[in-house]
N, C-alpha and C positions, 0 to 999 in steps of 0.2 A: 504494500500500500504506500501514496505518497500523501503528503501534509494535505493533499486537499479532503483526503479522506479519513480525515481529524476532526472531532468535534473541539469545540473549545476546550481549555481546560485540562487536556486530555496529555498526560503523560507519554513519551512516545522514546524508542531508542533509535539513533539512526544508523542503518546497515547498510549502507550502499546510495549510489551515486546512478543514474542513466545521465549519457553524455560522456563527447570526451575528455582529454585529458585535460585541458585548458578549461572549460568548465569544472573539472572535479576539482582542479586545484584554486578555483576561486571560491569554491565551496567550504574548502578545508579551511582556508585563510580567513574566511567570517567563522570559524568555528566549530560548523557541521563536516566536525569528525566521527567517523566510523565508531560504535561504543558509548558516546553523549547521547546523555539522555537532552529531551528538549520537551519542550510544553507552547501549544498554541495559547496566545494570552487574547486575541483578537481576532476575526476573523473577517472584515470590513466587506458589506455587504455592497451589491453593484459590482462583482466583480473587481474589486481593489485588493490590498495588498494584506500580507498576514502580519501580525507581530505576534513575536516566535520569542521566547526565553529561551537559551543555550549556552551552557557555561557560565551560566549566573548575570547576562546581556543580553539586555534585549535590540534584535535586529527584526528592522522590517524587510520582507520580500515580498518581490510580485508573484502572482499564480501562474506564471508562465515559469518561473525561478521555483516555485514549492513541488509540481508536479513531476521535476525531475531528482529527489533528494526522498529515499527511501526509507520508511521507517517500517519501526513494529510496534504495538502496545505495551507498555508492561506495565 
C-alpha cells in the first residue's frame, strides 16, 4: 500500500520506494527511510498535499510524491 491508502492518524512503516534511483534518493534525504515508522497528521482535501510526521518532522508532500513511497500498518 502507498500513503494514499492511509487514513489519518494512522501509524505506518515504510518499506520501499516505486521509482528510480534519483527519486528514491530524494526520498531518503527528507527522511523516508526504509524501517521509519511515519504517521499521516493531514490529509488536505481537493486533492492537495499530505503532512506526514517522520522522524519526529513534519514534511509536507504532494499525492503524486505519496503514491510512490510504500508503507505497511503497524
Amino acid at each position: 500500500m502507498n500513503f494514499l491508502q492511509v487514513k489519518n492518524g494512522t501509524w505506518v512503516r515504510i518499506i520501499g520506494f516505486h521509482g528510480g534511483w534519483g527519486m528514491q534518493r530524494n526520498f531518503m534525504q527528507m527522511g523516508f527511510l526504509p524501517g521509519n515508522t511515519a504517521r499521516i497528521i493531514r490529509m488536505a482535501p481537493f486533492h492537495g498535499p499530505l503532512l506526514i510526521e517522520v522522524d519526529g518532522r513534519e514534511i509536507v508532500i504532494g499525492r503524486n510524491v505519496a503514491r510512490h513511497i510504500l508503507v505497511e500498518e503497524i
